[in-house]
PyMOL Python script that loads the backbone (N, CA, C, O; Angstrom):
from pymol import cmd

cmd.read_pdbstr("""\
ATOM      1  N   UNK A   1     -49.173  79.446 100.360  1.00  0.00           N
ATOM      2  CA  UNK A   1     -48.979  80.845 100.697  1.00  0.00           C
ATOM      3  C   UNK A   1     -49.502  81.144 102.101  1.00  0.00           C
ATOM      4  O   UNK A   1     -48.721  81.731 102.850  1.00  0.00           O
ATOM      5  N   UNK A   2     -50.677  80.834 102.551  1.00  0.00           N
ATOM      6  CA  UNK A   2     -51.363  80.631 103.701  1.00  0.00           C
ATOM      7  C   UNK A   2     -50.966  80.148 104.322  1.00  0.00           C
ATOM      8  O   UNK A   2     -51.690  80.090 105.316  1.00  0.00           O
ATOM      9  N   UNK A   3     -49.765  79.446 104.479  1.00  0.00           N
ATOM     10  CA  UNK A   3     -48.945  78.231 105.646  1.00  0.00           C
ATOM     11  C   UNK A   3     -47.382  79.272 106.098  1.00  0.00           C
ATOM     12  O   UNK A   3     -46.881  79.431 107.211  1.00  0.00           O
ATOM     13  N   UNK A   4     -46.960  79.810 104.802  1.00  0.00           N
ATOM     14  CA  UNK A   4     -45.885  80.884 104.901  1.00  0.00           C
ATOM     15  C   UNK A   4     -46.481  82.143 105.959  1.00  0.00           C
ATOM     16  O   UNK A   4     -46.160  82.404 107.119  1.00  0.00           O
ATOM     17  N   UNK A   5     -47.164  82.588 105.330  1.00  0.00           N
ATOM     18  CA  UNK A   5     -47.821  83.881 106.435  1.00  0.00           C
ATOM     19  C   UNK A   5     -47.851  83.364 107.793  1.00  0.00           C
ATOM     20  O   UNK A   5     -47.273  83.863 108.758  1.00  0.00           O
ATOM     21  N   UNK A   6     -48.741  82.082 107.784  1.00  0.00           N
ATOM     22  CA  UNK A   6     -48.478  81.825 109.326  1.00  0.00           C
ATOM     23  C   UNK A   6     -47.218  81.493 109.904  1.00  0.00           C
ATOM     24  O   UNK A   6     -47.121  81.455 111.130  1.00  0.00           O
ATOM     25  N   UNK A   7     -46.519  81.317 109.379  1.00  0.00           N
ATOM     26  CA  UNK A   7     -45.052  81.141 109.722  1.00  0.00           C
ATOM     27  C   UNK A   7     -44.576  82.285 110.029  1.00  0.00           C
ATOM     28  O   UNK A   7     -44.023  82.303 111.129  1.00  0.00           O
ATOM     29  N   UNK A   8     -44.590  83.567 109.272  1.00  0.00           N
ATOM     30  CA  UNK A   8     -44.000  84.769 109.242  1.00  0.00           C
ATOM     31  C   UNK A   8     -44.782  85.033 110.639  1.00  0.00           C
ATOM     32  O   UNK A   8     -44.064  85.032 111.638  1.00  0.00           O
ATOM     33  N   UNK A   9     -46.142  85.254 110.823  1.00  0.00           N
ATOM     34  CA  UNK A   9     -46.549  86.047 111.996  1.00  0.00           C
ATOM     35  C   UNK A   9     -46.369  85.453 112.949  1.00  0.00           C
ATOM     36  O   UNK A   9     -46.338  86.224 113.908  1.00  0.00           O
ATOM     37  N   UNK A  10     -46.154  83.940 113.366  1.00  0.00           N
ATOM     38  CA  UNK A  10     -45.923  83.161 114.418  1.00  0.00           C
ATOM     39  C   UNK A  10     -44.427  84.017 114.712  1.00  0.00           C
ATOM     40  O   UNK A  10     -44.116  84.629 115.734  1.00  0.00           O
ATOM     41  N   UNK A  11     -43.691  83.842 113.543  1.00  0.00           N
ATOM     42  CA  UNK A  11     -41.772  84.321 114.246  1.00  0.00           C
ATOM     43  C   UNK A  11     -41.954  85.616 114.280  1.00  0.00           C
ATOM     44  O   UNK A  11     -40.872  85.950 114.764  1.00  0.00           O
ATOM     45  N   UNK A  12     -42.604  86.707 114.099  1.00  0.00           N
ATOM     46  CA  UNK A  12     -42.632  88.089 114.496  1.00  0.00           C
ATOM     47  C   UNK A  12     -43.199  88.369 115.377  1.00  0.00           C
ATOM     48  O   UNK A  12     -43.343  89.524 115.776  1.00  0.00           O
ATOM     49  N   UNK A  13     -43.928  86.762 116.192  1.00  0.00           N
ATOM     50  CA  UNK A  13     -45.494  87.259 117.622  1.00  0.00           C
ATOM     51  C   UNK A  13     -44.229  86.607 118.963  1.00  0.00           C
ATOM     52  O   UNK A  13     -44.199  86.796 120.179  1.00  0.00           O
ATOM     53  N   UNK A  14     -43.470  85.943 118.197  1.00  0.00           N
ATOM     54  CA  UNK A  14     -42.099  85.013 118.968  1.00  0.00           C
ATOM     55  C   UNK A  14     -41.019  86.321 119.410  1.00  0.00           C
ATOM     56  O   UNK A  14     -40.967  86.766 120.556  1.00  0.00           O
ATOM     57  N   UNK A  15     -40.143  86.853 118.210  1.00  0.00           N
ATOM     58  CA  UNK A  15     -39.391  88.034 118.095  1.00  0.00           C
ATOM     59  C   UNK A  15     -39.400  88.765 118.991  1.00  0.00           C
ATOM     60  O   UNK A  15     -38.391  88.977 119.665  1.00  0.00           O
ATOM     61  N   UNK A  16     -41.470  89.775 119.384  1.00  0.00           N
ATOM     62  CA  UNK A  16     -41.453  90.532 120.171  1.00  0.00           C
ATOM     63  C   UNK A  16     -41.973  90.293 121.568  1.00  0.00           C
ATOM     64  O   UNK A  16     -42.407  91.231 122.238  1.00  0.00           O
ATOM     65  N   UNK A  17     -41.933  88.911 122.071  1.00  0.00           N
ATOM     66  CA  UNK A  17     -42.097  88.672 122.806  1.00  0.00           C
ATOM     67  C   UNK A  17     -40.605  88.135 123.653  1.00  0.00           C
ATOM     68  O   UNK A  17     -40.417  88.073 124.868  1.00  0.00           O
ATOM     69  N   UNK A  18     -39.723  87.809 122.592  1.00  0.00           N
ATOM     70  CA  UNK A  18     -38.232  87.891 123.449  1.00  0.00           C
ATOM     71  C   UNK A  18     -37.333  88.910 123.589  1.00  0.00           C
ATOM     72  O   UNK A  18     -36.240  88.914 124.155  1.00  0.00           O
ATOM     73  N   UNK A  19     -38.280  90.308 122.651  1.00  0.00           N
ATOM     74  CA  UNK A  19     -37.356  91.111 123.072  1.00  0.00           C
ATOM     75  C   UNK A  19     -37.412  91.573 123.712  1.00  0.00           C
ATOM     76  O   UNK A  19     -36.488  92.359 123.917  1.00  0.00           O
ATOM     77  N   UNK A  20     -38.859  91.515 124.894  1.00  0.00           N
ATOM     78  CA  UNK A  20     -38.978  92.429 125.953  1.00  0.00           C
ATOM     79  C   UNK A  20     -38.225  91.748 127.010  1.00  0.00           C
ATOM     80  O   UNK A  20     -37.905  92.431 127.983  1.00  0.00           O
ATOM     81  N   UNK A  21     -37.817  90.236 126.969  1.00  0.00           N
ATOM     82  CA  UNK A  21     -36.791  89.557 128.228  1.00  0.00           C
ATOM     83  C   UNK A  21     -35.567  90.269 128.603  1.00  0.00           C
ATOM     84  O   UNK A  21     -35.051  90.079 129.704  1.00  0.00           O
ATOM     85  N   UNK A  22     -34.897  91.378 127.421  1.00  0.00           N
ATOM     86  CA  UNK A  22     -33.793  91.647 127.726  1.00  0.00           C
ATOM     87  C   UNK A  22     -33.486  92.994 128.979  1.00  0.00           C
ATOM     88  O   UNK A  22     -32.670  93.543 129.720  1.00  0.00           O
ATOM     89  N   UNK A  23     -34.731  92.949 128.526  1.00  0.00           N
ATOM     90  CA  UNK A  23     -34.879  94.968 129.184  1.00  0.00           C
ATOM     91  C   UNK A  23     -35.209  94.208 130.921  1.00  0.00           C
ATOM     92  O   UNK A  23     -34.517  94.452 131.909  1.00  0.00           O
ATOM     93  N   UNK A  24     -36.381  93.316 130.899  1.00  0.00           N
ATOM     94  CA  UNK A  24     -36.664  92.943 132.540  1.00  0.00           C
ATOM     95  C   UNK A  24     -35.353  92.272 133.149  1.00  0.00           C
ATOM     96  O   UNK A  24     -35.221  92.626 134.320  1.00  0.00           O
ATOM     97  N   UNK A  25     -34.118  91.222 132.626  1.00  0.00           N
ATOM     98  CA  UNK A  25     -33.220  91.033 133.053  1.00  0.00           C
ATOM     99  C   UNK A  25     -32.580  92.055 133.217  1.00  0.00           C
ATOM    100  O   UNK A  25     -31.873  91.746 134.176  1.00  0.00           O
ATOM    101  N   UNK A  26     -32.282  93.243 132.907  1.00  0.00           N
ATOM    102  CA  UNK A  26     -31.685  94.125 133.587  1.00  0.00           C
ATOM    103  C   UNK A  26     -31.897  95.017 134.485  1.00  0.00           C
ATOM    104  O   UNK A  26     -31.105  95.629 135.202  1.00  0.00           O
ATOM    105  N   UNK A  27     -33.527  95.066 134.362  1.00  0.00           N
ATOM    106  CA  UNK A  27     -33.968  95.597 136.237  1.00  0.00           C
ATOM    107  C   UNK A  27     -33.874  94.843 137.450  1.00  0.00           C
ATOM    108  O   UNK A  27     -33.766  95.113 138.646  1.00  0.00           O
ATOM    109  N   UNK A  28     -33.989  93.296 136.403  1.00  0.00           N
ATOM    110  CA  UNK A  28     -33.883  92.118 137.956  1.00  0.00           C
ATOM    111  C   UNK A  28     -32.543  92.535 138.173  1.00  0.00           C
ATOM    112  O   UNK A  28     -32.524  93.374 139.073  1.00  0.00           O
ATOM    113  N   UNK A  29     -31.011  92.205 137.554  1.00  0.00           N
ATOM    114  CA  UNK A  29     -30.419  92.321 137.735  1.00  0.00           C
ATOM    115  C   UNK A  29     -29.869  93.204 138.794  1.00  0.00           C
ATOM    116  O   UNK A  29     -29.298  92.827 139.818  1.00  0.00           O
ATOM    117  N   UNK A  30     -30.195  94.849 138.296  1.00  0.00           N
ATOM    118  CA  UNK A  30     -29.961  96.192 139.518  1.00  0.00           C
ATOM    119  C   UNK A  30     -30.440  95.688 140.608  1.00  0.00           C
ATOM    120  O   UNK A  30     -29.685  95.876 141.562  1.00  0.00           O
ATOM    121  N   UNK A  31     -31.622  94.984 140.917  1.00  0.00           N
ATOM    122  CA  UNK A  31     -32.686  94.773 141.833  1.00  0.00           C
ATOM    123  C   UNK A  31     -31.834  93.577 142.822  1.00  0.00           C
ATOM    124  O   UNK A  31     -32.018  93.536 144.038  1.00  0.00           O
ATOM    125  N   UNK A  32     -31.283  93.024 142.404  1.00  0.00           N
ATOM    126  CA  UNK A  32     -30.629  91.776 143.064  1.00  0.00           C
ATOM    127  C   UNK A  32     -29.385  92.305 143.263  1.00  0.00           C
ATOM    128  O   UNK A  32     -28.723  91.821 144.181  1.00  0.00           O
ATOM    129  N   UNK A  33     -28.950  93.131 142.653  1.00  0.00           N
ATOM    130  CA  UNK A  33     -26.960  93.422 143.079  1.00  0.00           C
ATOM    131  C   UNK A  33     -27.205  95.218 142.670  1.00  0.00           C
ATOM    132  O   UNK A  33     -27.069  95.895 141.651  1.00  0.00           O
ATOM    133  N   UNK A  34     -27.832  95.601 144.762  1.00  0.00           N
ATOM    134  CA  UNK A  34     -27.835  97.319 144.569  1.00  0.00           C
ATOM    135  C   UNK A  34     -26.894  97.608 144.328  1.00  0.00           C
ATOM    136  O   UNK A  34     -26.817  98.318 143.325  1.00  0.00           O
ATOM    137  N   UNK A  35     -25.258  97.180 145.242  1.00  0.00           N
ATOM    138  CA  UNK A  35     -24.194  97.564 145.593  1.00  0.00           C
ATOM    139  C   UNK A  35     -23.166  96.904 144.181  1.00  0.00           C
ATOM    140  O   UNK A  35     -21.961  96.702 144.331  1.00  0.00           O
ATOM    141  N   UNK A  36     -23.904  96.631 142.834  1.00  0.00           N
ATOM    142  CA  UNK A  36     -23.018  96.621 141.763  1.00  0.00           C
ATOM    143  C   UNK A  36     -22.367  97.901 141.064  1.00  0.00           C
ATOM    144  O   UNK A  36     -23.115  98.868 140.917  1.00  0.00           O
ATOM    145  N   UNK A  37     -21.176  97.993 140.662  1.00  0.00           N
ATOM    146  CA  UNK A  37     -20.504  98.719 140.058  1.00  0.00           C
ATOM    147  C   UNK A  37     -20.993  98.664 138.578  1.00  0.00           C
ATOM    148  O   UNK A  37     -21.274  97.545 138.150  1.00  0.00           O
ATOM    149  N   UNK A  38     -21.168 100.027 137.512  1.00  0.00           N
ATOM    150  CA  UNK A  38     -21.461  99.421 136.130  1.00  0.00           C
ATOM    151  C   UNK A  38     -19.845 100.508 135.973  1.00  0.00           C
ATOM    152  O   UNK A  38     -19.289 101.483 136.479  1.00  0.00           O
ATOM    153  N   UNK A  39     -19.654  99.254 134.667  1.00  0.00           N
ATOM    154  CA  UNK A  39     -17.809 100.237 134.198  1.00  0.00           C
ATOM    155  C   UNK A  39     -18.080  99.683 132.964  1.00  0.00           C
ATOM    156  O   UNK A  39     -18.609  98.584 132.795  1.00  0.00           O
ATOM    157  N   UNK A  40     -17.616 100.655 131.861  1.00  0.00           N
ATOM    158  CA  UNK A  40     -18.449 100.892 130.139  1.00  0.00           C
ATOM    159  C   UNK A  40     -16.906 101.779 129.720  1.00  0.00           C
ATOM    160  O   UNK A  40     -16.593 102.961 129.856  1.00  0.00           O
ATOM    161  N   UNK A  41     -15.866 100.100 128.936  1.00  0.00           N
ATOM    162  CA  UNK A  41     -14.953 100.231 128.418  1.00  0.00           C
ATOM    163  C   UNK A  41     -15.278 100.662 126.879  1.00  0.00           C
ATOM    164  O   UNK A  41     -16.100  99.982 126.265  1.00  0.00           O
ATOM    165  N   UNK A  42     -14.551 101.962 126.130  1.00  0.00           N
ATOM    166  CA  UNK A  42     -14.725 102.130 124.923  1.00  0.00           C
ATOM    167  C   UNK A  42     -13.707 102.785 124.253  1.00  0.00           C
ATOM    168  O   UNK A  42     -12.927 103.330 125.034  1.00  0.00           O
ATOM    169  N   UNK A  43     -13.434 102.927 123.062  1.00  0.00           N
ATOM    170  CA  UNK A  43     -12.475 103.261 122.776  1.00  0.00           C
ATOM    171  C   UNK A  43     -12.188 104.908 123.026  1.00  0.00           C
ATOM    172  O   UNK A  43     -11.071 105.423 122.981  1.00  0.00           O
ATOM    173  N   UNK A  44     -13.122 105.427 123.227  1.00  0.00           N
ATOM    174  CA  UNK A  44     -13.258 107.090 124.546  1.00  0.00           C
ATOM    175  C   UNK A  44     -12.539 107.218 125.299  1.00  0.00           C
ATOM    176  O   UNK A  44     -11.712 108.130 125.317  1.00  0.00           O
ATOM    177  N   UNK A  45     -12.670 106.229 126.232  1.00  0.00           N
ATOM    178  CA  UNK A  45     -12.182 106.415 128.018  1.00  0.00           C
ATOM    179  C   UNK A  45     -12.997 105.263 128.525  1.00  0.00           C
ATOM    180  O   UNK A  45     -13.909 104.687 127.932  1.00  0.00           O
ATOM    181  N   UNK A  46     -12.513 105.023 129.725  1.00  0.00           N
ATOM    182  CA  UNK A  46     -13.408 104.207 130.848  1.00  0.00           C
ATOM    183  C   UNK A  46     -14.310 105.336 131.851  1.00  0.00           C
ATOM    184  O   UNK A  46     -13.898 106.391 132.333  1.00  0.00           O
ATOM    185  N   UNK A  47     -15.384 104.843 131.945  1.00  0.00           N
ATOM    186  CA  UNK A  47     -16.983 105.258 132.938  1.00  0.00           C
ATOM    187  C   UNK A  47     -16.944 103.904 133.755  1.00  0.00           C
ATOM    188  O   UNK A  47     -16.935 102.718 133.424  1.00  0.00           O
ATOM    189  N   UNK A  48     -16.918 104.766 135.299  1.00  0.00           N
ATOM    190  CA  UNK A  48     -17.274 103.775 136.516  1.00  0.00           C
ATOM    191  C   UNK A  48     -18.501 104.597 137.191  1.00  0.00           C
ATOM    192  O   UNK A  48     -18.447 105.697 137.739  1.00  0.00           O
ATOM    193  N   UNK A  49     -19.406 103.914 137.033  1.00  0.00           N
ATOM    194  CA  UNK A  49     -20.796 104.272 137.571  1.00  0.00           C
ATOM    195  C   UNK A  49     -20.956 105.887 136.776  1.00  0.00           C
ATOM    196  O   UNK A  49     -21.014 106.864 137.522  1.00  0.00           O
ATOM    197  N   UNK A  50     -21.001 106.035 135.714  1.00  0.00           N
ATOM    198  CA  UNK A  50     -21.468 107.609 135.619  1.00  0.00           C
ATOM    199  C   UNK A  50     -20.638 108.416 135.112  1.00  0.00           C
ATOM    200  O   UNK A  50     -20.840 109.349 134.334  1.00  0.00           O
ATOM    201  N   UNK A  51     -19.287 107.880 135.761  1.00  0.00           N
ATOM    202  CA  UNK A  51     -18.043 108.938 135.619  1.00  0.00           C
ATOM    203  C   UNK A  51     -16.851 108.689 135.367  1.00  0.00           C
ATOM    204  O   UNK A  51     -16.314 107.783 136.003  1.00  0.00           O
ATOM    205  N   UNK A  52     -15.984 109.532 134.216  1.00  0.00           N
ATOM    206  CA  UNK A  52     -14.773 109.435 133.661  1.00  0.00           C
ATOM    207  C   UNK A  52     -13.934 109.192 134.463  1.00  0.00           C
ATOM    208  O   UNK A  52     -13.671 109.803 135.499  1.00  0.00           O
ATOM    209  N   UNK A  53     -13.244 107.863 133.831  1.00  0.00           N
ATOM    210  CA  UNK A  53     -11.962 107.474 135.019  1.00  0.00           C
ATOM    211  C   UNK A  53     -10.801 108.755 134.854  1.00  0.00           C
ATOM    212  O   UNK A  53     -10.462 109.463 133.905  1.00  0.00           O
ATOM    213  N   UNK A  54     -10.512 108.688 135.855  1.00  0.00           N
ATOM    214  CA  UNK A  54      -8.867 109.312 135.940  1.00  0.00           C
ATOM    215  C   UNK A  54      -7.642 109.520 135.246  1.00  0.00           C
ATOM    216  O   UNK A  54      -6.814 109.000 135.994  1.00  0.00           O
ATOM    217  N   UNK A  55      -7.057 109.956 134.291  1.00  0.00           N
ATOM    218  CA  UNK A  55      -5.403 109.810 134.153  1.00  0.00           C
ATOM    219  C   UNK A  55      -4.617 109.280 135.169  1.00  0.00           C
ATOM    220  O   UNK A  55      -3.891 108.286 135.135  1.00  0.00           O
ATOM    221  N   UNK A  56      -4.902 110.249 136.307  1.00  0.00           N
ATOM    222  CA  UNK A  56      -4.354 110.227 137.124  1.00  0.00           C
ATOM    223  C   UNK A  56      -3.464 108.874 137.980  1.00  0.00           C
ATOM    224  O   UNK A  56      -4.275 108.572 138.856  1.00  0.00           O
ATOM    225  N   UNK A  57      -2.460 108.107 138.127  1.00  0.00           N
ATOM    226  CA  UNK A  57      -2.097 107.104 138.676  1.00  0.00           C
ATOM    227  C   UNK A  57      -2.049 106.751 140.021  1.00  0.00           C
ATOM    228  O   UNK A  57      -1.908 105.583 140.381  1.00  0.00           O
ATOM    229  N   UNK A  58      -2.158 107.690 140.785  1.00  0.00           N
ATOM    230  CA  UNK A  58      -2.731 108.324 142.198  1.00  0.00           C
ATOM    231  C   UNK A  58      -4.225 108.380 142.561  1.00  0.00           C
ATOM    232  O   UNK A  58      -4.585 108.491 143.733  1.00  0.00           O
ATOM    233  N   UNK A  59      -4.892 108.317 141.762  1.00  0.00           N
ATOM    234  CA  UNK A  59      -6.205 107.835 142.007  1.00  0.00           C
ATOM    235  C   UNK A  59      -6.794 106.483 142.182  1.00  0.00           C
ATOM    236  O   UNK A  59      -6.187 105.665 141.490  1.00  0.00           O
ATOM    237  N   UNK A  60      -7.851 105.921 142.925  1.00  0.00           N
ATOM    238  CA  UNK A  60      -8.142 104.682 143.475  1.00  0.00           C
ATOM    239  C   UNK A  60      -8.630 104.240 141.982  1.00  0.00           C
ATOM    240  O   UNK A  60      -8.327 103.056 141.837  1.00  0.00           O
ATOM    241  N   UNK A  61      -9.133 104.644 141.073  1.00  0.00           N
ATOM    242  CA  UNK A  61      -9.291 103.906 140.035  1.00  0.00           C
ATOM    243  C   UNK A  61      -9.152 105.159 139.233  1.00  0.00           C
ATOM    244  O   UNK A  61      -9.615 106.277 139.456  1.00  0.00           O
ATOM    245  N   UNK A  62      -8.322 104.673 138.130  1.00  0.00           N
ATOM    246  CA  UNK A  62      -7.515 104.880 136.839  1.00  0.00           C
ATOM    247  C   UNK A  62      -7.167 104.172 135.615  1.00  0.00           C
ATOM    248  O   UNK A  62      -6.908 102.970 135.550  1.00  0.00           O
ATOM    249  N   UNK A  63      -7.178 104.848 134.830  1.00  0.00           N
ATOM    250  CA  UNK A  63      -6.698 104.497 133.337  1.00  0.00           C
ATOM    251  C   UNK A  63      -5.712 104.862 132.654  1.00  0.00           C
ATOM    252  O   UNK A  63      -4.890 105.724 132.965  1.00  0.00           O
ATOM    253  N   UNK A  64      -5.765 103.908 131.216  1.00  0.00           N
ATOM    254  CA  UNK A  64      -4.190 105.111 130.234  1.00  0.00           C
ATOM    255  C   UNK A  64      -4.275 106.165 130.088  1.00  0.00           C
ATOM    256  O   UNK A  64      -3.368 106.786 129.535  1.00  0.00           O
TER     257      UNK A  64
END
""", "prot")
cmd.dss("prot")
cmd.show_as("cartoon", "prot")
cmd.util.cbc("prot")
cmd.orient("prot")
């Protein structure tokens, strides 16, 4: 029973120590590429940096 527990708290001391990797790869990320675009496809609409794409087909970036 004493060998299980340590098992359990070893993979839950593991767990929250990889989940904080995900959050710092994405500040390195911004940090290394200022001049990146973020675009967040959903079944909504498309967002380019912030803001609803276009209908419009006349616009530099657009959607259906």
């Amino acid at each position: 029973m004493k060998r299980i527990a340590s098992l359990l708290l070893g993979l839950a001391m593991a767990a929250a120590a990889l989940s904080g990797c995900g959050a710092q790869g994405r500040e390195t990320a911004a940090q290394e590429f200022p001049d990146a675009v973020s675009i967040v496809l959903s079944d909504d609409g498309i967002i380019v940096d912030g803001k609803v794409v276009s209908t419009d087909e006349s616009a530099a970036v657009h959607g259906p």
